[in-house]
Each structure stands twice: as structure tokens, then as C-alpha cells.
RODO-659131 format. One record per atom (N, C-alpha, C): residue number from 0; atom name; z, x, y. Coordinates in Angstrom, 2 decimals, decimal comma. Atoms other than C-alpha are relative to their C-alpha. Layout:
% RODO-659131
+-----+------+---------+---------+---------+
!  nr ! atom !       w !       u !       v !
+-----+------+---------+---------+---------+
! NUM !   CA !       Z !       X !       Y !
...
+-----+------+---------+---------+---------+
//
This chain:
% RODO-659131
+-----+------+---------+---------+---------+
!  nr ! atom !       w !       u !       v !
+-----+------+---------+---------+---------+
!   0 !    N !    0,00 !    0,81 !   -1,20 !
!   0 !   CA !    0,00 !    0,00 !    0,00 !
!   0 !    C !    0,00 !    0,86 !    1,26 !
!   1 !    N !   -0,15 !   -0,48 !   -1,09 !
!   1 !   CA !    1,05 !    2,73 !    2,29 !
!   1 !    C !   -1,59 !    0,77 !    0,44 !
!   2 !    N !    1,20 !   -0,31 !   -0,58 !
!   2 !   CA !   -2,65 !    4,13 !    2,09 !
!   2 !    C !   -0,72 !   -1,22 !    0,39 !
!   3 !    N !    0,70 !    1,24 !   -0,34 !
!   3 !   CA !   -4,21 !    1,12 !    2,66 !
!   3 !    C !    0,02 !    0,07 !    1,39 !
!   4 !    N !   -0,39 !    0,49 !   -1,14 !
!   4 !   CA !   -2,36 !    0,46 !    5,61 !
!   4 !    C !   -0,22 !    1,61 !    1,09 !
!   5 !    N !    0,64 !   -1,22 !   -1,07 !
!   5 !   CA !   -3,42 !    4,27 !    6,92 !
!   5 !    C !   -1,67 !    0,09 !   -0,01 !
!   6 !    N !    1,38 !   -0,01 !   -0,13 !
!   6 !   CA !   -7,01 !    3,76 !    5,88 !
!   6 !    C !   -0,51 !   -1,00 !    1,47 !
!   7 !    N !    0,32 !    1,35 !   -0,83 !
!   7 !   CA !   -7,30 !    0,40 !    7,94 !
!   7 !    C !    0,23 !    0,86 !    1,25 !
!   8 !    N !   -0,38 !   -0,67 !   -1,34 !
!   8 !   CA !   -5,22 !    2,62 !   10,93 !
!   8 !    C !   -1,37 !    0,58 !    0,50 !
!   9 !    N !    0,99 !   -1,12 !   -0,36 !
!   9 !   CA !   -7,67 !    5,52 !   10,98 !
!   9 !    C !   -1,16 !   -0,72 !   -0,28 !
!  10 !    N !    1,17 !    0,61 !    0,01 !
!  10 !   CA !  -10,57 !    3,08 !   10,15 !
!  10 !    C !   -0,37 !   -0,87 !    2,03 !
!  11 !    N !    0,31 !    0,67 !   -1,17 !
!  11 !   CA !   -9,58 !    1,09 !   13,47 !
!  11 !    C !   -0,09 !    0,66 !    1,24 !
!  12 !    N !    0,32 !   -0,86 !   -0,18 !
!  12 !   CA !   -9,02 !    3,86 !   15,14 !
!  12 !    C !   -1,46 !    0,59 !    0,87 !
!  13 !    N !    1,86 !   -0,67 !   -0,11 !
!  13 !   CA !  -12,70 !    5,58 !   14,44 !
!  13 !    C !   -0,57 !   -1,51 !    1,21 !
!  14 !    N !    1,20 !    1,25 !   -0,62 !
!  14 !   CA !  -14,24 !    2,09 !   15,72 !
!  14 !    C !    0,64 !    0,03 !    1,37 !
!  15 !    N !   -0,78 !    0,35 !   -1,63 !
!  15 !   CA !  -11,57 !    1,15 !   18,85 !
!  15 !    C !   -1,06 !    1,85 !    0,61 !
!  16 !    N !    0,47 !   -1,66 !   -0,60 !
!  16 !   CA !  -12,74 !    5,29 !   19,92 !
!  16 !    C !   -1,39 !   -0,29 !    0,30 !
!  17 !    N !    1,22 !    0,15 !   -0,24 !
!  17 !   CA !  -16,26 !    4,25 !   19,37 !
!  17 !    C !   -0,39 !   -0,37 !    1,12 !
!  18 !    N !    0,09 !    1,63 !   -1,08 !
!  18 !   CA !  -16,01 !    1,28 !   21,61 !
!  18 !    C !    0,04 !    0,79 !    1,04 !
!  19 !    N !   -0,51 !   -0,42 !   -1,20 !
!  19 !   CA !  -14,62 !    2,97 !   24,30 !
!  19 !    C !   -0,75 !    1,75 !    0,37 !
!  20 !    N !    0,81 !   -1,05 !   -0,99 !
!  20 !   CA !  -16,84 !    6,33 !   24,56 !
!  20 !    C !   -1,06 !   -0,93 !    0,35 !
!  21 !    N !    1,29 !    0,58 !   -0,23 !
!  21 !   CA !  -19,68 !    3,78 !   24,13 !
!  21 !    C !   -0,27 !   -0,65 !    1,21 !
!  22 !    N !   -0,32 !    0,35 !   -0,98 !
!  22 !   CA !  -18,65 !    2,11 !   26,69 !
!  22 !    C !    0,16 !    0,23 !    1,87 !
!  23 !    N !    0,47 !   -1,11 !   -1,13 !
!  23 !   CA !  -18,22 !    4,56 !   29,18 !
!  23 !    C !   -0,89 !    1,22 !    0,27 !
!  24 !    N !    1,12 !   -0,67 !   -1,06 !
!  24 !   CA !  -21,34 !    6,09 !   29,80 !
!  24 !    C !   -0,23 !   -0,39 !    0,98 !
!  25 !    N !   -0,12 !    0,22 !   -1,73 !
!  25 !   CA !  -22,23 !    6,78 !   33,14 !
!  25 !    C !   -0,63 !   -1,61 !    0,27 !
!  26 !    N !    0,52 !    1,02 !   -0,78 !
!  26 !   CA !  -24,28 !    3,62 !   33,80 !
!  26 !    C !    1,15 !   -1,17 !   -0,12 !
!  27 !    N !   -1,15 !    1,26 !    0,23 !
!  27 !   CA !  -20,84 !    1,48 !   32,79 !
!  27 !    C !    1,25 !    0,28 !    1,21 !
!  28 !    N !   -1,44 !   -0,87 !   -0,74 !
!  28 !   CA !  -18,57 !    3,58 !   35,32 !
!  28 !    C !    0,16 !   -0,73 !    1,12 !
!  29 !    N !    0,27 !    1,23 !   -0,93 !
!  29 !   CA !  -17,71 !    1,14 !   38,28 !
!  29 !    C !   -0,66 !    0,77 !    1,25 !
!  30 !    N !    0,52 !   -0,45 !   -0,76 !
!  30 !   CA !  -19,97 !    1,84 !   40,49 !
!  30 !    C !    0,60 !   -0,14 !    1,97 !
!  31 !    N !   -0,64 !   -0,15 !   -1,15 !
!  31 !   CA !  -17,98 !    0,67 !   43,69 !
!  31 !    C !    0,48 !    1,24 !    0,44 !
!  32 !    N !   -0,90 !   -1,33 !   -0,44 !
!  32 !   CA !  -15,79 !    3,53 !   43,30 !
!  32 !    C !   -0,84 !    1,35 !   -0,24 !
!  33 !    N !    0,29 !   -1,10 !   -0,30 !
!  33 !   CA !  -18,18 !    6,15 !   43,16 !
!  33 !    C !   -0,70 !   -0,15 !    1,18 !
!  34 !    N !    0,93 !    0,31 !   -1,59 !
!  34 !   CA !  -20,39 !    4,84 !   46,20 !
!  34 !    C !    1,37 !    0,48 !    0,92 !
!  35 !    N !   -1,04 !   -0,32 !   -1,53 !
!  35 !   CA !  -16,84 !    5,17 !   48,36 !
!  35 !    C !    0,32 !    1,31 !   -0,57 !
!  36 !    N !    0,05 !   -1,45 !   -0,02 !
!  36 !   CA !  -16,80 !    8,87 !   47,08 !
!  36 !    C !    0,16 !    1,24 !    0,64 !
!  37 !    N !    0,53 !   -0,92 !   -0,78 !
!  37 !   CA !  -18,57 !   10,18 !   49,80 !
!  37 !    C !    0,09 !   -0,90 !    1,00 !
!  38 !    N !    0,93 !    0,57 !   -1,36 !
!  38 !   CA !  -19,18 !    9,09 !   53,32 !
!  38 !    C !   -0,79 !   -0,13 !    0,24 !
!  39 !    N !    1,12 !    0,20 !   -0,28 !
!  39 !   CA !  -22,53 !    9,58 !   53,31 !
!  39 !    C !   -0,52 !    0,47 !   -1,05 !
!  40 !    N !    1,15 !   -0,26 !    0,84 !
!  40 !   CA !  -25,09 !    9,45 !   50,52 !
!  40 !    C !   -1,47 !    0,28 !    1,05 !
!  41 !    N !    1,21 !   -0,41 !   -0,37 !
!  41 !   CA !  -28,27 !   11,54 !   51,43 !
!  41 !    C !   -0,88 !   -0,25 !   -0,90 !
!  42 !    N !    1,48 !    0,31 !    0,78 !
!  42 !   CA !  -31,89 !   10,46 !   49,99 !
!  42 !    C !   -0,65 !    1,03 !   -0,12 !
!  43 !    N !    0,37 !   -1,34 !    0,43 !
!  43 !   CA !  -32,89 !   13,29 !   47,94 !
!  43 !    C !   -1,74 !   -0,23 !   -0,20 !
!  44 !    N !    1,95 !    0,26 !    0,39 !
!  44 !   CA !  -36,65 !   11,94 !   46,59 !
!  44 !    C !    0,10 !   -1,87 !   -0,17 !
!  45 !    N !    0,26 !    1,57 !   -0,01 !
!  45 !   CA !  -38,20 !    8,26 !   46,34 !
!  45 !    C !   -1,04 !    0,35 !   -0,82 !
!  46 !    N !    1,51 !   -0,16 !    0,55 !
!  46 !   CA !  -40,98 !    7,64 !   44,11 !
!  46 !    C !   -0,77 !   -1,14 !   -0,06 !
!  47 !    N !    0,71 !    1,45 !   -0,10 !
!  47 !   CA !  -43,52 !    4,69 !   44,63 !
!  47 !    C !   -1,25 !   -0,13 !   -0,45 !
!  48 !    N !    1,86 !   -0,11 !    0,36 !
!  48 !   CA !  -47,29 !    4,27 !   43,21 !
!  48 !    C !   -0,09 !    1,00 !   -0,87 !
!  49 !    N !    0,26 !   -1,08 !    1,12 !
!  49 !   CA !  -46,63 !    6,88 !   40,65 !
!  49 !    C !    0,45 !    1,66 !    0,82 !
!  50 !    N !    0,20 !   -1,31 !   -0,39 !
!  50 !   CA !  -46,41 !    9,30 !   43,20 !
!  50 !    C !    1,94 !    0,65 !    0,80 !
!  51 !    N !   -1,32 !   -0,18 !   -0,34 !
!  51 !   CA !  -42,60 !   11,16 !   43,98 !
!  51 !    C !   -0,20 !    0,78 !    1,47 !
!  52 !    N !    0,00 !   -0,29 !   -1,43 !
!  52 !   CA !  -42,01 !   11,89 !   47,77 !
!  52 !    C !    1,88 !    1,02 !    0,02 !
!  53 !    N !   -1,84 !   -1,01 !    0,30 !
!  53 !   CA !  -38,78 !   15,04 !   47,84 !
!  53 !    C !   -0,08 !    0,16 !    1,84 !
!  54 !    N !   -0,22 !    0,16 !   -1,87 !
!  54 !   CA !  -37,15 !   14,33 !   51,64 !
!  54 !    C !    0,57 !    1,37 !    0,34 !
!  55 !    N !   -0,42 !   -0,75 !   -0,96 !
!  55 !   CA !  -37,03 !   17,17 !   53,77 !
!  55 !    C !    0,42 !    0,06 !    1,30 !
!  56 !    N !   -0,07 !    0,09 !   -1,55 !
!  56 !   CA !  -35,64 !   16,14 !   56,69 !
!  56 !    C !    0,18 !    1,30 !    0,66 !
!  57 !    N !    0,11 !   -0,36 !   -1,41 !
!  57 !   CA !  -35,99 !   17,67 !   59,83 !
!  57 !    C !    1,24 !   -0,26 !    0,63 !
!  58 !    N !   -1,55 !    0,17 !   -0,84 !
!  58 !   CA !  -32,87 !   18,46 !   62,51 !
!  58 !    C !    0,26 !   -1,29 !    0,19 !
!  59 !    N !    0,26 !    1,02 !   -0,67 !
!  59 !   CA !  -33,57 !   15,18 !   63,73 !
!  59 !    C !   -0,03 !   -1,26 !   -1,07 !
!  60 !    N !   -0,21 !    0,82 !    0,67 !
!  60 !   CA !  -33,84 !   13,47 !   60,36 !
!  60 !    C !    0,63 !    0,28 !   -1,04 !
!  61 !    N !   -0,81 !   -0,11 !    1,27 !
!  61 !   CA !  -31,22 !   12,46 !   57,86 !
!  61 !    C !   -0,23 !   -0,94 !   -0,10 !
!  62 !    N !    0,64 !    1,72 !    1,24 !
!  62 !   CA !  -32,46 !    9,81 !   55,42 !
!  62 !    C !    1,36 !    0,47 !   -0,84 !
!  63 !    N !   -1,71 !    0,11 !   -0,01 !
!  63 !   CA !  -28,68 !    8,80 !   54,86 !
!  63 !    C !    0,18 !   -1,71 !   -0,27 !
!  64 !    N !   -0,83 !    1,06 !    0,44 !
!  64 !   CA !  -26,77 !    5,83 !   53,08 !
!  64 !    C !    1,62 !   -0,01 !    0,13 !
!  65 !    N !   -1,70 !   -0,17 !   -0,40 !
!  65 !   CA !  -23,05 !    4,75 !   53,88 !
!  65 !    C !    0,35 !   -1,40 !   -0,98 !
!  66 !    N !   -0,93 !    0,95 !    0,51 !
!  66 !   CA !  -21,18 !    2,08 !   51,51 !
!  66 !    C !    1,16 !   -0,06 !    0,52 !
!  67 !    N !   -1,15 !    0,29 !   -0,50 !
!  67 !   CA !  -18,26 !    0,51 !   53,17 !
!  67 !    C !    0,26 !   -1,64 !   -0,21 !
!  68 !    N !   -0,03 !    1,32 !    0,25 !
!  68 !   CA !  -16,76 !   -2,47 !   51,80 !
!  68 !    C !   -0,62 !   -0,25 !   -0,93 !
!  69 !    N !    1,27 !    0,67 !    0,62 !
!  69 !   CA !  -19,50 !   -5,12 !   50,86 !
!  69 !    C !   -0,99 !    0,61 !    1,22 !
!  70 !    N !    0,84 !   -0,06 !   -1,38 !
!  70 !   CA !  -21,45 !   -3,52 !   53,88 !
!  70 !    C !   -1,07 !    1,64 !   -0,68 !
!  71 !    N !    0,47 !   -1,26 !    0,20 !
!  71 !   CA !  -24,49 !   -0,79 !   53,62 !
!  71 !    C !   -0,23 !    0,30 !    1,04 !
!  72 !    N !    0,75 !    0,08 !   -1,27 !
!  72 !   CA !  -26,01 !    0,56 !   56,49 !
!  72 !    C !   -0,70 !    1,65 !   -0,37 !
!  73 !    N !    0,32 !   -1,83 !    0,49 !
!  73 !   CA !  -28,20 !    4,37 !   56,62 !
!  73 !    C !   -0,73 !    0,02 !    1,32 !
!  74 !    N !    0,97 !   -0,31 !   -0,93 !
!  74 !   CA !  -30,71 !    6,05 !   58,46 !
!  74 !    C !   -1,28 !    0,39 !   -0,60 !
!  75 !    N !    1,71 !   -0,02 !    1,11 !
!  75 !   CA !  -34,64 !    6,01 !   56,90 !
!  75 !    C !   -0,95 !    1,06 !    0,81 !
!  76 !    N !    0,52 !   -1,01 !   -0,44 !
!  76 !   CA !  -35,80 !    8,66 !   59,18 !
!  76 !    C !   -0,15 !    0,07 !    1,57 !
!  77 !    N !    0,27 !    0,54 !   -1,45 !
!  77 !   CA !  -36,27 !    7,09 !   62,44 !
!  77 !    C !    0,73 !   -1,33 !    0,35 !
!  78 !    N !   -0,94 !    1,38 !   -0,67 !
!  78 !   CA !  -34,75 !    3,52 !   62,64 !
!  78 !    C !    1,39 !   -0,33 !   -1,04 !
!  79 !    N !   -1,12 !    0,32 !    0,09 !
!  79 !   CA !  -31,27 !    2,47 !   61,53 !
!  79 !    C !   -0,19 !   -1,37 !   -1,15 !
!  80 !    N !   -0,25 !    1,24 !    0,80 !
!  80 !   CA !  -30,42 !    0,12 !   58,71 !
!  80 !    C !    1,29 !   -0,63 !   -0,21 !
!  81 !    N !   -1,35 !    0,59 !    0,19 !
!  81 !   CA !  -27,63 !   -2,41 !   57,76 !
!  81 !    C !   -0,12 !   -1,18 !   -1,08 !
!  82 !    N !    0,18 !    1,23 !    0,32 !
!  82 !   CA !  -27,12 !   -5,14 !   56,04 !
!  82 !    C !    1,82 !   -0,26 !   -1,27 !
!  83 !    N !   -1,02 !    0,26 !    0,95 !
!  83 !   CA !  -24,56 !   -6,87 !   52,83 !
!  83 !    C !   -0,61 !    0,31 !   -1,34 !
!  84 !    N !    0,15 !   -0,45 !    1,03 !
!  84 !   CA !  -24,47 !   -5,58 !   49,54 !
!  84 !    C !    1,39 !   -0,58 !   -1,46 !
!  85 !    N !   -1,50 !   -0,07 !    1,59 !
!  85 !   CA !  -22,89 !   -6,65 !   45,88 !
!  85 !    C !   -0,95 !    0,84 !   -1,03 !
!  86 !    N !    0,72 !   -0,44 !    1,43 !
!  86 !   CA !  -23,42 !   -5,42 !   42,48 !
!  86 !    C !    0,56 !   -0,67 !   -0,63 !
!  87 !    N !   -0,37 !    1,44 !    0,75 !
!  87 !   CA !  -23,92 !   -7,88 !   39,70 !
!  87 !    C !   -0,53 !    1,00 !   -1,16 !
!  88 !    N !    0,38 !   -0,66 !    1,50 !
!  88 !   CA !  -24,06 !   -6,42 !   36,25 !
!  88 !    C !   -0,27 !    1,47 !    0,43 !
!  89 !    N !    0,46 !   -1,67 !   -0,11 !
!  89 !   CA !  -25,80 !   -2,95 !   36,79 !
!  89 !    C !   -1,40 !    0,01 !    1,41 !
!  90 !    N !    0,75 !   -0,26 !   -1,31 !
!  90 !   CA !  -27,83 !   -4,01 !   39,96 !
!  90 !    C !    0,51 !    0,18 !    1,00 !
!  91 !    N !   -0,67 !    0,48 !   -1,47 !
!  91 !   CA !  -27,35 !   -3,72 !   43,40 !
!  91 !    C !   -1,10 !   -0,84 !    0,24 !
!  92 !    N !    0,59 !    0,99 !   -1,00 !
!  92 !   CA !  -28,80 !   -6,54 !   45,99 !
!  92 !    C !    0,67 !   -0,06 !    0,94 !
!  93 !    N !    0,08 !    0,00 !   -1,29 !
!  93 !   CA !  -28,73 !   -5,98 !   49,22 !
!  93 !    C !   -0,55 !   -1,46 !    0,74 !
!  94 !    N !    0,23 !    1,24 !   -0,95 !
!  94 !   CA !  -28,49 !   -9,38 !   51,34 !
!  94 !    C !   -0,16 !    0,00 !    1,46 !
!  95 !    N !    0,18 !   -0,10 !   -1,79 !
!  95 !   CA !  -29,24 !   -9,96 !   55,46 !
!  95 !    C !   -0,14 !    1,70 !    0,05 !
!  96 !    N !    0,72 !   -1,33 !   -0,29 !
!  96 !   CA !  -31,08 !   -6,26 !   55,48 !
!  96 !    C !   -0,07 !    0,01 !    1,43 !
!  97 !    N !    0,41 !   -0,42 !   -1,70 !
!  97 !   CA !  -31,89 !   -5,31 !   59,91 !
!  97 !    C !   -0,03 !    1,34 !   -0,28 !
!  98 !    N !    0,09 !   -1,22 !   -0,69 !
!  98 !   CA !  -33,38 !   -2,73 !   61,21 !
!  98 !    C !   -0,26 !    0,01 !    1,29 !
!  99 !    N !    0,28 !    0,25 !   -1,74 !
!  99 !   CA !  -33,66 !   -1,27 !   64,38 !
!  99 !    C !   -1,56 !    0,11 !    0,02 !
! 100 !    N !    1,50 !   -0,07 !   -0,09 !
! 100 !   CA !  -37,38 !   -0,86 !   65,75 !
! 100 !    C !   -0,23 !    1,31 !    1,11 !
! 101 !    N !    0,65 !   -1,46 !   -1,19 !
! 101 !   CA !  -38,03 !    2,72 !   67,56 !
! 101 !    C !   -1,43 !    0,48 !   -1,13 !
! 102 !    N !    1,62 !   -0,51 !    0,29 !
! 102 !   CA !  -41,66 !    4,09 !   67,07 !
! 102 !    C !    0,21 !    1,87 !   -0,66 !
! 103 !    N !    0,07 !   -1,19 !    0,55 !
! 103 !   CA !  -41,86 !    7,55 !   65,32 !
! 103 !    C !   -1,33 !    0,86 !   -0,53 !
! 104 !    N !    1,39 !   -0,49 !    0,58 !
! 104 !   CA !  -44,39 !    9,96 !   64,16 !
! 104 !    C !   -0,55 !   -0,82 !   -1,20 !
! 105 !    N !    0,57 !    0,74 !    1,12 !
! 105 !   CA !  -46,53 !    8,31 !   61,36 !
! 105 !    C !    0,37 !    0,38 !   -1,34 !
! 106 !    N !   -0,14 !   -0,25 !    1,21 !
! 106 !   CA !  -46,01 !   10,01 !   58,57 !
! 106 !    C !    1,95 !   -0,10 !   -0,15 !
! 107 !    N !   -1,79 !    0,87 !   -0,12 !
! 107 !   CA !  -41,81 !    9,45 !   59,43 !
! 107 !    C !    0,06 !   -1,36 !   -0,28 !
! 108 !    N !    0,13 !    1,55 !    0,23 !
! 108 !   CA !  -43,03 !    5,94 !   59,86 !
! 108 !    C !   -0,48 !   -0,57 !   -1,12 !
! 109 !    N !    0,55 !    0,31 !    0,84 !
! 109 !   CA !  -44,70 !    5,66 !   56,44 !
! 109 !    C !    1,51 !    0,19 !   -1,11 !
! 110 !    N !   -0,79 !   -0,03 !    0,86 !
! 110 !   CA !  -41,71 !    6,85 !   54,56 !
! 110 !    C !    0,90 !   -1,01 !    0,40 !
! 111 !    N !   -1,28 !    1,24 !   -0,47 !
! 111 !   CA !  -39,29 !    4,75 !   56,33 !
! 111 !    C !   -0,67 !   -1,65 !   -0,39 !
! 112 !    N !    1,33 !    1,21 !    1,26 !
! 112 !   CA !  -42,06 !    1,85 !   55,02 !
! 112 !    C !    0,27 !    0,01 !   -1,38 !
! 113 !    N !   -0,30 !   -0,13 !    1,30 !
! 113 !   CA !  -41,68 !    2,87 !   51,83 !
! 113 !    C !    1,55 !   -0,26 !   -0,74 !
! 114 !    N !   -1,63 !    0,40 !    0,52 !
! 114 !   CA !  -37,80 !    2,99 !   51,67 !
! 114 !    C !    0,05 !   -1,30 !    0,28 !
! 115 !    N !   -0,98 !    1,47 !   -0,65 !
! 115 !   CA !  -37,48 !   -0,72 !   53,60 !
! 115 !    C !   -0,68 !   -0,49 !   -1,18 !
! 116 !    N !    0,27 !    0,93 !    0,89 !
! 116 !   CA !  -40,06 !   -1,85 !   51,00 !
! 116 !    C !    0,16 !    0,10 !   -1,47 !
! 117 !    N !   -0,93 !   -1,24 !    1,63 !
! 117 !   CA !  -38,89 !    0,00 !   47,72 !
! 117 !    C !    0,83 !   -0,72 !   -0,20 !
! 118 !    N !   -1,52 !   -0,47 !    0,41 !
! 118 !   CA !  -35,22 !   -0,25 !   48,24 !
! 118 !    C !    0,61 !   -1,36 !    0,49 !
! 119 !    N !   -0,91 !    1,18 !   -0,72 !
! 119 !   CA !  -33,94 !   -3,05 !   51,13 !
! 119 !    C !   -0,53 !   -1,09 !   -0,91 !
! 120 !    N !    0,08 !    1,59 !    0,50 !
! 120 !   CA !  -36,25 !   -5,82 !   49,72 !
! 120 !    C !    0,22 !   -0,13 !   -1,67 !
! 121 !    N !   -0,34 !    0,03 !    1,90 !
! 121 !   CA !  -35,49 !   -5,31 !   46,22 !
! 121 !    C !    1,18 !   -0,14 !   -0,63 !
! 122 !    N !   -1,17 !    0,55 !    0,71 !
! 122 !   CA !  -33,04 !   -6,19 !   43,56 !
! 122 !    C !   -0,47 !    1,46 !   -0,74 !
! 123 !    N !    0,33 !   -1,27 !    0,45 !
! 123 !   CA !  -32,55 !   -2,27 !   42,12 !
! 123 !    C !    1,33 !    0,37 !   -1,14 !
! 124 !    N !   -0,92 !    0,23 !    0,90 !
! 124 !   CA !  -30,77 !   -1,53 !   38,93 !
! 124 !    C !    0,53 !    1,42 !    0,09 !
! 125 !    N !   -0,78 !   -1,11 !    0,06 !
! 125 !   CA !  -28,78 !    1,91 !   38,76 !
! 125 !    C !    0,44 !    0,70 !   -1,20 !
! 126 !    N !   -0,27 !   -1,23 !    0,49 !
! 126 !   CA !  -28,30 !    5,09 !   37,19 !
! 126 !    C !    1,31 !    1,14 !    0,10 !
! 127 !    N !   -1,41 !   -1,01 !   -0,24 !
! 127 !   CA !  -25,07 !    7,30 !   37,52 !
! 127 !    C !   -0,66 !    1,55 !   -1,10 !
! 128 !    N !    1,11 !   -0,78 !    0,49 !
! 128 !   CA !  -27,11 !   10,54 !   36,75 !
! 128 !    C !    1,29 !    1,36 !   -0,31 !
! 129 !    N !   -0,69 !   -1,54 !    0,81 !
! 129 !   CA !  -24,89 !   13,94 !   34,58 !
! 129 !    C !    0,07 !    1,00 !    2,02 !
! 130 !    N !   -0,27 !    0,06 !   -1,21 !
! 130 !   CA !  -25,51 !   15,40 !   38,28 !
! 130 !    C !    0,64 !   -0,15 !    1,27 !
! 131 !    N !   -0,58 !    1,31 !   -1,53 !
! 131 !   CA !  -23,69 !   13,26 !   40,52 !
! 131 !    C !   -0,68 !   -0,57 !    1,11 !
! 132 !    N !    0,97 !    0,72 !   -0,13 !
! 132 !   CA !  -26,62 !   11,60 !   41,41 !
! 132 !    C !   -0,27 !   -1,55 !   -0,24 !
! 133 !    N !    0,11 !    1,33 !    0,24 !
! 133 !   CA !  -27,28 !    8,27 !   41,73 !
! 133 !    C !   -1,87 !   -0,45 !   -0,04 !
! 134 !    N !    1,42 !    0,57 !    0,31 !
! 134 !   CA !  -30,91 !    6,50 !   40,63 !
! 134 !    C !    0,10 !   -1,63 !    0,29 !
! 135 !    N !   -0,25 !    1,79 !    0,01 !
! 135 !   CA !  -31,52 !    3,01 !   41,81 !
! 135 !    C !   -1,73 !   -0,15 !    0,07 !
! 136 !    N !    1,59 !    0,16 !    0,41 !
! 136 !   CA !  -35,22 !    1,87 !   40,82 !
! 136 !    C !   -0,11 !   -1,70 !   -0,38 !
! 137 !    N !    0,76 !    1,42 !    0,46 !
! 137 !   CA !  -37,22 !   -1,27 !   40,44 !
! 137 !    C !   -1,34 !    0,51 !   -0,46 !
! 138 !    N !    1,69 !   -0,68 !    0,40 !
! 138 !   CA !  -40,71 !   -1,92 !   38,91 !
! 138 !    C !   -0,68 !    1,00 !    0,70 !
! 139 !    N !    0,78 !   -0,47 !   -0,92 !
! 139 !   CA !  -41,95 !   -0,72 !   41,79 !
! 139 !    C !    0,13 !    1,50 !    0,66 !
! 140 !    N !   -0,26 !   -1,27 !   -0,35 !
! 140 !   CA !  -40,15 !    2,20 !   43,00 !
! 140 !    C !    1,63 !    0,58 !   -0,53 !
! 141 !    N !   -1,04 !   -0,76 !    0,76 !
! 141 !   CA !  -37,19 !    4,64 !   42,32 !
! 141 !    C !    0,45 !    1,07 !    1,43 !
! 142 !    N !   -0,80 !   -0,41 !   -1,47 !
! 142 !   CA !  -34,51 !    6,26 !   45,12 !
! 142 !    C !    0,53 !    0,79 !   -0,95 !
! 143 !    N !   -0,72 !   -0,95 !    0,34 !
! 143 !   CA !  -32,10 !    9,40 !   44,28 !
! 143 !    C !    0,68 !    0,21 !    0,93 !
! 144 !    N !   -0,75 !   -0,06 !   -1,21 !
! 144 !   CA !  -29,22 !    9,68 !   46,06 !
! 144 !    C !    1,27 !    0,94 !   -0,18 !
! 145 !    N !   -1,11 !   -1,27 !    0,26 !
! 145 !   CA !  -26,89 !   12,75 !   46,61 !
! 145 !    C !    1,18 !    0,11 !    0,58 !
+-----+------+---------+---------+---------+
//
């Protein structure tokens, strides 16, 4: 009887252990609490149409994300963003998105295009990347955030 009752232990054991590394891989880790981490997440690369775009900003530009709260807000190279944010299962959705409207060189103005239409209007599911990197992607496109 007394093995029995140690097989069953160390049987439940093995499985309960299972459960719980399985469980916590990165994409299960609450993602609230690593977004308030940092103060500012920087936009490392975007990729849209197949094709990956790696941000070099310029003195002048930091392509920058801030989580506070339920609140996002960043900077896309040239105009200012904001808006409300939850996460439901393993997405984020970003609700009431604004930006500001200043004019910029074109090719500034094309990426900042690409992030509002990528990232703000989309429902984007997430990655918690070995790194400390974050991946948030839809069909359409894919963000990296450092």
C-alpha cells in the first residue's frame, strides 16, 4: 500500500510539474507586468508586405511606446500617439487610437503610415521573445519592441 500511495505521489507530481512549466512559457507570462517594466518601449523593426523595415532613428526620432495603466501612447517618428488599451487572451486591442498631425519628411511619413496602419488599427496577438523582446503581429504586419 505504502508504494502505491508513493507511485500515485511521484506520478502526480511528474504531471502537476508538467502543467505548470507548460504553462509558463513566455507567451502565458502576464503580460501587464512586463509592459510596466520599462518606461519606454523602443520599436526595434516592423515588418509589412513581406518586407522587414530595422528603425534607425535619428536625434530627432524615437519610435517609442509607453504603457501606463489601460492607457498607451508613443512616438512613430514624427507625430504623437495615444489612445486605450486591454489584453484579452494573448491579444492586445488598442481602443480610441489619436494622433497628432505635423508634416515630416516622406520617407518618416511612410513609416509612421505603416505603424498607425500595422499596429493602432489592429487587433495584434503577442510574443514575449527569450530576448526581452516583445512581438506583436497580425496577418498583416509584425512590430518588435525593446
Amino acid at each position: 500500500m505504502n508504494s502505491i500511495v508513493r507511485l500515485v505521489i511521484i506520478f502526480g507530481s511528474l504531471v502537476f510539474g508538467s502543467v505548470i512549466f507548460w504553462g509558463c512559457n513566455e507567451s502565458n507570462l502576464n503580460i501587464n507586468e512586463i509592459l510596466k517594466t520599462k518606461r519606454e518601449w523602443v520599436i526595434k523593426s516592423y515588418e509589412v508586405g513581406g518586407k522587414k523595415h530595422i528603425i534607425t532613428p535619428s536625434s530627432y526620432e524615437k519610435y517609442s511606446m509607453r504603457f501606463d495603466g489601460d492607457r498607451i501612447n508613443g512616438f512613430l517618428g514624427c507625430n504623437n500617439f495615444f489612445g486605450n488599451f486591454e489584453i484579452i487572451s494573448n491579444t492586445l486591442v488598442i481602443n480610441g487610437a489619436g494622433i497628432t498631425k505635423r508634416l515630416c519628411p516622406p520617407e518618416v511619413m511612410q513609416k509612421e503610415q505603416d505603424l498607425i496602419q500595422g499596429f493602432l488599427n489592429q487587433k495584434n496577438t503577442f510574443i514575449l521573445n527569450k530576448d526581452a523582446t516583445i512581438t506583436f503581429s497580425n496577418p498583416i504586419f509584425s512590430l518588435i519592441l525593446e
